[in-house]
Steps between C-alpha positions, in 0.01 A plus 500: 500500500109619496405853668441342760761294539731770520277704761506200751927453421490829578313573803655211613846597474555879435418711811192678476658862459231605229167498420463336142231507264373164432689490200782254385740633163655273328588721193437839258546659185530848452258649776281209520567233794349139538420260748588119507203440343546735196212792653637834357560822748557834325802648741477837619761447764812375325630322824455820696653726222767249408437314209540794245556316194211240640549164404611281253706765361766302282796761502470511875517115537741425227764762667433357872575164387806590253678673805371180755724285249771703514548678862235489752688620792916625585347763810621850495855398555568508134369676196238394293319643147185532560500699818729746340289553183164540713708727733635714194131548324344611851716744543448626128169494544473663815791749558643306787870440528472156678278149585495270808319179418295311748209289541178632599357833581528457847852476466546753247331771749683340779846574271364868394451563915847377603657724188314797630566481858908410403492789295410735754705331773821539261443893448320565830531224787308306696163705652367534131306218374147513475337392197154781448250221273139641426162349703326244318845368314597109484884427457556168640459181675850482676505692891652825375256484134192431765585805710605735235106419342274787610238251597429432880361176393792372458682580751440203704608170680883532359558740800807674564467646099827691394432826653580812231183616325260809518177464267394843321149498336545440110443835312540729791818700530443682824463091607782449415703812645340394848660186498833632363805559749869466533491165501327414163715357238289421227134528352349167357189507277294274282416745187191262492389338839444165382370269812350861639200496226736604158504877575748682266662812728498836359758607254499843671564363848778220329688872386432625818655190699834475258568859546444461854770196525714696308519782764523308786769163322220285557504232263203450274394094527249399222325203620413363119437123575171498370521799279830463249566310238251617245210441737385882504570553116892634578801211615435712807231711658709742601630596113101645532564729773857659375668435787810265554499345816825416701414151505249309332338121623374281238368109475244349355494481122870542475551181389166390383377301741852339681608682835719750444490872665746781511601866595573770280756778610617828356857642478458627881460135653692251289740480698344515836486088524820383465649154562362352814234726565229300237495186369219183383547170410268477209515893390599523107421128459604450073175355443265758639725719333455376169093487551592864608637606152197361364322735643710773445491395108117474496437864718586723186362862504200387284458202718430717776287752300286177472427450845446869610201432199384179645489657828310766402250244278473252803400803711225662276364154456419426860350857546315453224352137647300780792524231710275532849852395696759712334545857509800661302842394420826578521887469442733487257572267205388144561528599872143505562273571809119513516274655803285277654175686594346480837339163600684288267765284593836503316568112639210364335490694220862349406367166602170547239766582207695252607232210502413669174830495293708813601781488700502882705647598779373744812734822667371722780177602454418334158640266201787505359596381127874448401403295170807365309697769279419333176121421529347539179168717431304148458589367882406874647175486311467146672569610802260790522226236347585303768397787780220607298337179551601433853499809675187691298 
Protein backbone atom coordinates (compact mmCIF):
# COMPACT_ATOMS: atom_id res chain seq x y z
CA UNK A 1 0.00 0.00 0.00
CA UNK A 2 1.14 3.86 -0.73
CA UNK A 3 1.09 6.49 2.31
CA UNK A 4 -1.78 7.25 1.39
CA UNK A 5 -3.34 4.33 0.89
CA UNK A 6 -2.91 3.33 4.29
CA UNK A 7 -4.15 6.84 5.73
CA UNK A 8 -7.56 6.49 3.86
CA UNK A 9 -7.74 2.32 5.16
CA UNK A 10 -7.20 3.84 8.13
CA UNK A 11 -9.39 6.69 8.73
CA UNK A 12 -11.76 4.63 7.26
CA UNK A 13 -11.74 1.86 9.55
CA UNK A 14 -9.83 2.55 12.87
CA UNK A 15 -11.74 5.00 15.14
CA UNK A 16 -10.33 8.28 15.22
CA UNK A 17 -8.87 8.08 18.90
CA UNK A 18 -5.56 9.97 17.87
CA UNK A 19 -4.27 12.64 16.16
CA UNK A 20 -1.55 11.26 13.64
CA UNK A 21 1.08 12.92 11.87
CA UNK A 22 0.66 12.60 8.25
CA UNK A 23 3.04 9.98 8.20
CA UNK A 24 2.69 6.25 7.06
CA UNK A 25 5.86 3.57 8.36
CA UNK A 26 6.32 0.85 6.66
CA UNK A 27 9.79 -0.07 8.12
CA UNK A 28 13.38 0.95 10.09
CA UNK A 29 16.76 0.15 10.80
CA UNK A 30 18.45 1.00 13.79
CA UNK A 31 16.89 4.52 14.71
CA UNK A 32 16.00 5.45 11.31
CA UNK A 33 12.21 4.81 10.10
CA UNK A 34 10.76 4.95 6.45
CA UNK A 35 7.74 5.55 4.71
CA UNK A 36 6.11 3.42 1.87
CA UNK A 37 7.82 5.33 -0.39
CA UNK A 38 11.39 4.83 1.00
CA UNK A 39 11.57 8.89 2.63
CA UNK A 40 13.89 8.45 5.72
CA UNK A 41 12.73 9.86 9.39
CA UNK A 42 15.47 10.03 12.03
CA UNK A 43 13.32 8.66 15.28
CA UNK A 44 13.54 10.46 18.38
CA UNK A 45 10.48 8.79 19.80
CA UNK A 46 11.09 5.05 19.65
CA UNK A 47 7.25 4.27 19.58
CA UNK A 48 6.73 6.44 22.64
CA UNK A 49 9.85 5.04 24.50
CA UNK A 50 9.31 1.50 23.30
CA UNK A 51 11.37 0.48 20.66
CA UNK A 52 14.73 0.39 22.67
CA UNK A 53 16.73 -1.72 20.53
CA UNK A 54 14.98 0.32 17.40
CA UNK A 55 14.51 -1.62 14.48
CA UNK A 56 15.77 -4.16 12.46
CA UNK A 57 17.67 -5.44 15.26
CA UNK A 58 18.47 -9.18 14.17
CA UNK A 59 18.93 -10.83 17.73
CA UNK A 60 15.59 -9.35 18.69
CA UNK A 61 13.80 -10.78 15.58
CA UNK A 62 15.60 -14.02 15.29
CA UNK A 63 14.60 -14.88 19.15
CA UNK A 64 10.79 -13.65 18.63
CA UNK A 65 10.44 -15.87 15.79
CA UNK A 66 12.51 -19.01 17.26
CA UNK A 67 10.08 -19.00 20.35
CA UNK A 68 6.77 -18.23 17.72
CA UNK A 69 7.88 -21.76 16.21
CA UNK A 70 8.06 -23.36 19.20
CA UNK A 71 5.34 -22.01 21.89
CA UNK A 72 3.44 -18.93 21.29
CA UNK A 73 0.91 -19.25 23.93
CA UNK A 74 -0.10 -22.19 27.08
CA UNK A 75 -1.69 -18.93 29.47
CA UNK A 76 -0.54 -18.73 32.99
CA UNK A 77 -2.02 -22.06 33.85
CA UNK A 78 1.23 -23.76 33.25
CA UNK A 79 4.88 -22.92 33.36
CA UNK A 80 6.82 -21.64 30.73
CA UNK A 81 10.88 -20.63 30.19
CA UNK A 82 10.98 -17.56 29.23
CA UNK A 83 8.83 -15.85 31.77
CA UNK A 84 10.82 -17.47 34.46
CA UNK A 85 14.26 -16.41 33.13
CA UNK A 86 13.03 -12.65 32.54
CA UNK A 87 11.41 -12.93 36.03
CA UNK A 88 14.77 -14.30 37.65
CA UNK A 89 17.18 -11.43 35.94
CA UNK A 90 14.65 -8.56 37.13
CA UNK A 91 14.81 -9.44 40.30
CA UNK A 92 18.76 -9.69 40.14
CA UNK A 93 18.89 -6.66 38.73
CA UNK A 94 16.67 -4.86 40.84
CA UNK A 95 16.58 -6.33 44.43
CA UNK A 96 13.00 -7.40 44.18
CA UNK A 97 11.89 -10.78 45.38
CA UNK A 98 9.04 -11.23 42.80
CA UNK A 99 7.32 -10.29 39.04
CA UNK A 100 3.67 -10.12 37.87
CA UNK A 101 3.51 -9.94 34.10
CA UNK A 102 0.90 -8.05 32.23
CA UNK A 103 0.23 -6.13 29.24
CA UNK A 104 0.36 -2.52 29.20
CA UNK A 105 1.10 0.20 31.62
CA UNK A 106 -2.26 0.87 32.31
CA UNK A 107 -2.64 -2.42 33.58
CA UNK A 108 0.53 -2.68 35.27
CA UNK A 109 -0.44 0.55 37.50
CA UNK A 110 -3.89 -0.76 37.69
CA UNK A 111 -2.11 -4.25 39.26
CA UNK A 112 0.46 -2.05 41.50
CA UNK A 113 -3.01 -0.10 42.93
CA UNK A 114 -4.99 -3.28 43.70
CA UNK A 115 -1.57 -4.82 45.50
CA UNK A 116 -1.34 -1.70 47.54
CA UNK A 117 -4.79 -1.24 48.63
CA UNK A 118 -4.93 -5.45 49.43
CA UNK A 119 -1.97 -4.97 51.31
CA UNK A 120 -3.26 -2.54 53.59
CA UNK A 121 -6.72 -4.10 53.80
CA UNK A 122 -4.94 -7.53 54.93
CA UNK A 123 -2.90 -5.77 57.88
CA UNK A 124 -5.36 -2.92 58.52
CA UNK A 125 -9.06 -3.31 57.06
CA UNK A 126 -11.25 -1.71 55.08
CA UNK A 127 -11.30 2.47 55.72
CA UNK A 128 -7.59 2.62 54.44
CA UNK A 129 -7.17 2.90 50.83
CA UNK A 130 -6.28 5.98 49.29
CA UNK A 131 -3.65 6.08 46.84
CA UNK A 132 -1.54 9.97 47.55
CA UNK A 133 -0.09 10.45 43.45
CA UNK A 134 1.72 13.91 42.85
CA UNK A 135 -0.13 16.96 40.59
CA UNK A 136 0.87 17.00 37.14
CA UNK A 137 1.49 12.91 37.05
CA UNK A 138 0.02 10.59 34.11
CA UNK A 139 -0.52 6.82 35.08
CA UNK A 140 -3.12 5.56 32.87
CA UNK A 141 -5.84 5.31 30.43
CA UNK A 142 -8.11 2.72 32.31
CA UNK A 143 -10.96 4.58 35.02
CA UNK A 144 -8.86 4.03 38.14
CA UNK A 145 -5.18 4.99 35.93
CA UNK A 146 -7.33 8.27 34.67
CA UNK A 147 -8.25 9.27 38.22
CA UNK A 148 -5.13 8.38 39.99
CA UNK A 149 -3.33 11.06 37.12
CA UNK A 150 -2.88 14.42 38.86
CA UNK A 151 -4.25 16.13 35.82
CA UNK A 152 -7.85 17.69 35.93
CA UNK A 153 -7.85 17.40 32.26
CA UNK A 154 -8.44 14.24 32.36
CA UNK A 155 -10.73 13.72 34.52
CA UNK A 156 -13.60 13.80 32.26
CA UNK A 157 -16.66 12.22 30.40
CA UNK A 158 -15.91 8.53 32.02
CA UNK A 159 -17.84 9.82 35.12
CA UNK A 160 -18.30 7.95 38.15
CA UNK A 161 -14.04 7.52 38.18
CA UNK A 162 -12.91 5.00 40.98
CA UNK A 163 -12.97 7.26 43.87
CA UNK A 164 -9.49 6.86 46.18
CA UNK A 165 -6.93 9.52 45.29
CA UNK A 166 -5.52 12.80 46.91
CA UNK A 167 -2.99 14.79 44.53
CA UNK A 168 0.09 16.40 46.51
CA UNK A 169 2.18 18.96 44.49
CA UNK A 170 5.44 17.14 43.14
CA UNK A 171 8.50 18.27 45.25
CA UNK A 172 6.63 19.65 48.16
CA UNK A 173 6.57 17.67 51.36
CA UNK A 174 4.39 19.85 53.52
CA UNK A 175 1.95 19.02 50.16
CA UNK A 176 2.06 16.09 50.75
CA UNK A 177 1.56 15.89 54.71
CA UNK A 178 -1.74 17.99 54.02
CA UNK A 179 -3.17 15.44 52.04
CA UNK A 180 -1.99 12.57 54.30
CA UNK A 181 -4.55 10.88 56.82
CA UNK A 182 -5.61 7.62 58.27
CA UNK A 183 -6.85 6.49 55.37
CA UNK A 184 -3.80 6.65 52.96
CA UNK A 185 -2.31 3.42 52.00
CA UNK A 186 0.24 4.14 49.66
CA UNK A 187 2.31 7.00 47.87
CA UNK A 188 2.62 6.68 43.97
CA UNK A 189 5.21 8.74 42.04
CA UNK A 190 6.71 9.06 38.62
CA UNK A 191 10.62 9.71 39.50
CA UNK A 192 10.33 11.53 36.06
CA UNK A 193 6.82 12.98 35.08
CA UNK A 194 6.73 11.89 31.66
CA UNK A 195 3.25 13.16 29.94
CA UNK A 196 3.58 16.23 32.72
CA UNK A 197 6.58 18.00 30.62
CA UNK A 198 9.69 15.24 31.65
CA UNK A 199 10.40 16.79 35.09
CA UNK A 200 12.80 14.55 37.13
CA UNK A 201 11.61 14.97 41.12
CA UNK A 202 14.15 15.76 43.61
CA UNK A 203 16.36 13.12 45.02
CA UNK A 204 16.07 14.90 48.40
CA UNK A 205 12.28 14.92 48.44
CA UNK A 206 12.33 10.94 46.84
CA UNK A 207 14.44 10.27 50.54
CA UNK A 208 12.12 12.31 52.16
CA UNK A 209 8.89 10.44 50.73
CA UNK A 210 10.43 6.67 51.36
CA UNK A 211 11.24 7.52 54.86
CA UNK A 212 7.97 8.96 55.22
CA UNK A 213 6.14 5.57 53.90
CA UNK A 214 8.27 3.80 56.01
CA UNK A 215 6.88 5.48 59.21
CA UNK A 216 3.51 5.47 58.43
CA UNK A 217 3.42 1.33 56.28
CA UNK A 218 2.57 3.19 53.35
CA UNK A 219 3.73 1.44 50.45
CA UNK A 220 6.10 3.17 48.09
CA UNK A 221 4.53 2.72 44.22
CA UNK A 222 7.11 3.69 41.49
CA UNK A 223 5.20 4.53 38.50
CA UNK A 224 8.31 3.61 35.93
CA UNK A 225 6.33 3.03 32.62
CA UNK A 226 8.06 5.51 30.79
CA UNK A 227 11.16 5.73 32.85
CA UNK A 228 12.75 1.92 33.33
CA UNK A 229 14.32 -0.17 31.31
CA UNK A 230 17.50 1.65 30.51
CA UNK A 231 15.61 4.72 29.35
CA UNK A 232 17.20 7.13 32.11
CA UNK A 233 20.77 5.51 31.85
CA UNK A 234 19.91 2.79 34.95
CA UNK A 235 17.27 -0.54 34.13
CA UNK A 236 15.37 1.75 36.48
CA UNK A 237 15.17 5.37 37.49
CA UNK A 238 14.80 4.73 40.77
CA UNK A 239 18.47 2.72 41.13
CA UNK A 240 19.39 6.86 40.67
CA UNK A 241 17.64 7.98 43.65
CA UNK A 242 18.78 5.02 46.26
CA UNK A 243 15.63 4.21 47.22
CA UNK A 244 13.74 0.80 46.75
CA UNK A 245 10.28 1.22 46.26
CA UNK A 246 7.58 -1.31 47.52
CA UNK A 247 6.38 -1.81 44.18
CA UNK A 248 7.62 -0.80 40.98
CA UNK A 249 5.36 -0.37 37.34
CA UNK A 250 7.14 -0.87 34.21
CA UNK A 251 6.13 -1.20 30.22
CA UNK A 252 7.33 0.04 27.40
CA UNK A 253 10.72 -1.15 26.20
CA UNK A 254 10.48 -4.33 28.15
CA UNK A 255 10.21 -6.27 25.35
CA UNK A 256 11.43 -4.10 22.60
CA UNK A 257 8.70 -2.99 21.00
CA UNK A 258 5.85 -6.11 21.68
CA UNK A 259 3.29 -5.35 24.61
CA UNK A 260 4.36 -6.55 27.58
CA UNK A 261 4.26 -4.60 31.15
CA UNK A 262 4.80 -5.71 34.67
CA UNK A 263 5.13 -4.98 38.51
CA UNK A 264 8.02 -5.32 40.55
CA UNK A 265 7.62 -6.23 44.36
CA UNK A 266 9.97 -6.51 47.30
CA UNK A 267 10.10 -9.20 50.05
CA UNK A 268 7.16 -7.19 51.96
CA UNK A 269 4.46 -7.69 49.08
CA UNK A 270 5.14 -10.93 47.24
CA UNK A 271 2.85 -12.50 48.68
CA UNK A 272 0.11 -10.02 49.00
CA UNK A 273 -1.63 -11.32 45.48
CA UNK A 274 -2.29 -14.66 45.82
CA UNK A 275 -4.39 -17.04 43.70
CA UNK A 276 -7.58 -15.38 42.65
CA UNK A 277 -6.88 -12.02 43.56
CA UNK A 278 -4.76 -11.19 39.95
CA UNK A 279 -4.73 -12.68 36.89
CA UNK A 280 -4.38 -11.72 32.62
CA UNK A 281 -4.87 -13.61 29.77
CA UNK A 282 -1.90 -12.57 27.76
CA UNK A 283 0.54 -11.62 30.89
CA UNK A 284 4.04 -13.63 30.48
CA UNK A 285 3.16 -14.40 26.84
CA UNK A 286 6.70 -16.83 25.74
CA UNK A 287 7.22 -14.67 22.90
CA UNK A 288 7.32 -11.24 24.43
CA UNK A 289 9.28 -12.95 26.86
CA UNK A 290 11.91 -14.02 24.72
CA UNK A 291 12.09 -10.33 22.92
CA UNK A 292 12.30 -9.49 26.73
CA UNK A 293 15.64 -11.39 27.32
CA UNK A 294 16.87 -9.66 24.41
CA UNK A 295 16.74 -6.80 26.01
CA UNK A 296 17.92 -7.83 29.13
CA UNK A 297 21.11 -9.35 27.14
CA UNK A 298 21.70 -6.08 25.20
CA UNK A 299 21.17 -3.54 28.62
CA UNK A 300 24.73 -4.46 30.07
CA UNK A 301 26.28 -1.92 32.55
CA UNK A 302 28.34 -0.37 29.67
CA UNK A 303 25.30 -0.40 27.52
CA UNK A 304 23.71 1.86 29.80
CA UNK A 305 26.84 4.02 30.46
CA UNK A 306 26.25 4.64 26.68
CA UNK A 307 23.04 6.18 26.84
CA UNK A 308 23.50 8.33 30.05
CA UNK A 309 26.50 9.77 27.33
CA UNK A 310 24.18 10.08 24.46
CA UNK A 311 21.78 11.77 26.62
CA UNK A 312 23.99 14.10 27.79
CA UNK A 313 25.48 14.67 23.89
CA UNK A 314 21.84 14.95 22.46
CA UNK A 315 21.22 17.58 25.16
CA UNK A 316 24.33 19.90 24.72
CA UNK A 317 23.67 19.70 21.05
CA UNK A 318 20.25 21.26 21.02
CA UNK A 319 21.41 24.02 23.51
CA UNK A 320 24.07 24.62 21.55
CA UNK A 321 21.62 25.06 18.18
CA UNK A 322 20.34 28.74 20.46
CA UNK A 323 17.38 28.21 18.82
CA UNK A 324 14.70 31.38 19.03
CA UNK A 325 11.92 28.52 20.23
CA UNK A 326 13.80 26.50 22.75
CA UNK A 327 14.97 27.42 26.03
CA UNK A 328 16.86 24.75 28.21
CA UNK A 329 16.62 21.11 28.62
CA UNK A 330 16.17 18.59 30.80
CA UNK A 331 15.93 14.91 32.10
CA UNK A 332 17.71 12.05 32.39
CA UNK A 333 19.41 9.66 29.93
CA UNK A 334 17.70 9.55 26.55
CA UNK A 335 14.64 10.81 28.51
CA UNK A 336 14.69 14.16 27.13
CA UNK A 337 12.52 17.38 27.55
CA UNK A 338 13.07 20.82 26.00
CA UNK A 339 11.27 24.31 27.13
CA UNK A 340 9.39 25.87 24.67
CA UNK A 341 9.78 29.69 25.06
CA UNK A 342 6.89 32.02 25.10
CA UNK A 343 4.99 32.52 21.77
CA UNK A 344 6.02 29.41 20.16
CA UNK A 345 3.91 26.59 19.74
CA UNK A 346 5.03 23.08 20.78
CA UNK A 347 2.20 21.51 18.13
CA UNK A 348 3.69 23.05 15.24
CA UNK A 349 6.98 22.97 16.11
CA UNK A 350 6.67 18.95 16.18
CA UNK A 351 4.72 19.23 13.01
CA UNK A 352 7.83 21.49 11.24
CA UNK A 353 10.36 18.54 12.35
CA UNK A 354 8.12 16.26 11.39
CA UNK A 355 7.48 17.57 7.72
CA UNK A 356 11.23 17.93 7.90
CA UNK A 357 12.55 14.37 8.78
CA UNK A 358 12.44 13.99 12.65
CA UNK A 359 10.09 12.10 14.33
CA UNK A 360 9.65 14.10 18.16
CA UNK A 361 7.22 14.03 20.39
CA UNK A 362 5.49 17.00 22.74
CA UNK A 363 4.78 16.64 26.99
CA UNK A 364 3.27 19.44 29.05
CA UNK A 365 4.62 22.50 28.36
CA UNK A 366 7.26 21.56 25.66
CA UNK A 367 8.87 18.56 23.49
CA UNK A 368 9.70 15.61 24.43
CA UNK A 369 12.49 13.18 22.85
CA UNK A 370 12.57 9.39 23.82
CA UNK A 371 14.98 8.48 20.75
CA UNK A 372 15.70 4.70 20.45
CA UNK A 373 18.39 3.25 23.05
CA UNK A 374 20.85 2.35 20.40
CA UNK A 375 20.94 5.49 18.11
CA UNK A 376 24.27 5.98 16.90
CA UNK A 377 26.27 9.46 17.09
CA UNK A 378 25.67 9.78 13.09
CA UNK A 379 21.54 9.71 13.37
CA UNK A 380 21.75 12.35 16.54
CA UNK A 381 23.97 14.56 14.46
CA UNK A 382 21.13 14.10 11.76
CA UNK A 383 18.67 14.83 13.80
CA UNK A 384 19.97 18.06 15.27
CA UNK A 385 20.83 19.04 11.38
CA UNK A 386 17.52 18.41 10.80
CA UNK A 387 16.20 21.23 13.54
CA UNK A 388 18.92 23.44 12.66
CA UNK A 389 17.53 23.87 9.33
CA UNK A 390 13.89 23.84 10.15
CA UNK A 391 13.45 25.51 13.25
CA UNK A 392 16.53 28.33 12.94
Amino acid sequence: MTSQEIKSTTERYIMSTYGRFPVAIDHGRGATLYDPEGRAYIDFTSGIGVCDLGYGYAPWADAIAAQARKLGHVSNLFYTEPSARLAEILCKRTGASCVFFANGGGEANEGMIKLARKYSFDRYGQGRATIITLKNSFHGRTITTLKATGQDVFHNYFFPFTEGFRYAEANDLASLEAAAGDDVCAVMVELVQGEGGVLPLEKEYVAAVARLCRERDWLLLADEVQTGIGRTGTLFAFQQYGVLPDVVSFAKGIAGGLPMSGILANDKCRDVLGPGTHATTFGANPVCAAAGLVVQETLTDDFLAQVTAKGAYLRQGIEALDLPCFGKTRGLGLMIGIEVREGYNKSDIAAKLIESGLLVLTAGPGMRLLPPLVITKEEMDAGLAIMKAALS
